[in-house]
C-alpha positions in Angstrom: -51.4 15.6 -177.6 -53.3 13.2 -175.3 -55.4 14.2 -172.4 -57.5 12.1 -170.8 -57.2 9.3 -173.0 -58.5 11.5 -175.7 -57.3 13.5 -178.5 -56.5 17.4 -178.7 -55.5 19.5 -181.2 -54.2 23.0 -180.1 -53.0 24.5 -183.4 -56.9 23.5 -184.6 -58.6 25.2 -181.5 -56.1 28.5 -182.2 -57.2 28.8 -185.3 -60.8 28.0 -184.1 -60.6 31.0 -181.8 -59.6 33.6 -184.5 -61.9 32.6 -186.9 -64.5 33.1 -184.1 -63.3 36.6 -183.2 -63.6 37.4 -186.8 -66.9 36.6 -187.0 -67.9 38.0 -184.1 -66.3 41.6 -185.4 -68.4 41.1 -188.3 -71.3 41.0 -185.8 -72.1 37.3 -187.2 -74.6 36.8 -184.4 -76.0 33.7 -185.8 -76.0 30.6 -184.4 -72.1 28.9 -184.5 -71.4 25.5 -184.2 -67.7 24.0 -184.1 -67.4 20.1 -185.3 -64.2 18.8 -184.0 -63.2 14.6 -184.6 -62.5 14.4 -181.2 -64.9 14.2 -177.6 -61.9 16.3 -175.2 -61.2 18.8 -178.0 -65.1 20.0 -177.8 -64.6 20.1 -173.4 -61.6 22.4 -174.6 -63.0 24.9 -176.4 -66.7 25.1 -174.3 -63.9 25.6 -171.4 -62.5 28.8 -173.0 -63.1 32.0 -172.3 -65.6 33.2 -174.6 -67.6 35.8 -175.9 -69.6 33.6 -178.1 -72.5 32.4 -176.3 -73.8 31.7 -179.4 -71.6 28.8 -180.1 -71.9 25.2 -179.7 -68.9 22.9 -179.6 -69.5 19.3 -180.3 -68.4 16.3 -182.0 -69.5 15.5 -185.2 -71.4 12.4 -183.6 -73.4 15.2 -181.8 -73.9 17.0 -184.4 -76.1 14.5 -186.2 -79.1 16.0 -187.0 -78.4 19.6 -186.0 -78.4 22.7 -188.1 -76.5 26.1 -187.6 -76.0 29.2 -189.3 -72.5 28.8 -189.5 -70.5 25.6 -189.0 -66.3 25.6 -188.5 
């Protein structure tokens, strides 16, 4: 899917979100950061609504240099 002019993977964000409710049943607290290919993808998740406030969504260009806990 396209949206503008980027790319957006919804079966990847789905899965995204349950493996984020799982962790956060396991009361995985720690620091969570999602790596997705694509700029729009990472709007669409951070846009989401969440109980994770412990989660950063970013590219993998962003990403450079950062460390988390967890990483999906």
């Amino acid at each position: 899917m396209i949206w503008r002019k980027s790319r957006v993977n919804l079966p990847h964000q789905e899965v995204i979100q349950a493996i984020m409710q799982h962790l956060v049943a396991l009361n995985a607290m720690q620091p969570i950061g999602v790596v997705t290919p694509f700029r729009c993808q990472a709007q669409q998740l951070a846009l989401r609504p969440s109980t994770f406030p412990q989660v950063l969504n970013a590219t993998e260009h962003r990403f450079q240099g950062s460390e988390r806990a967890i990483m999906i």
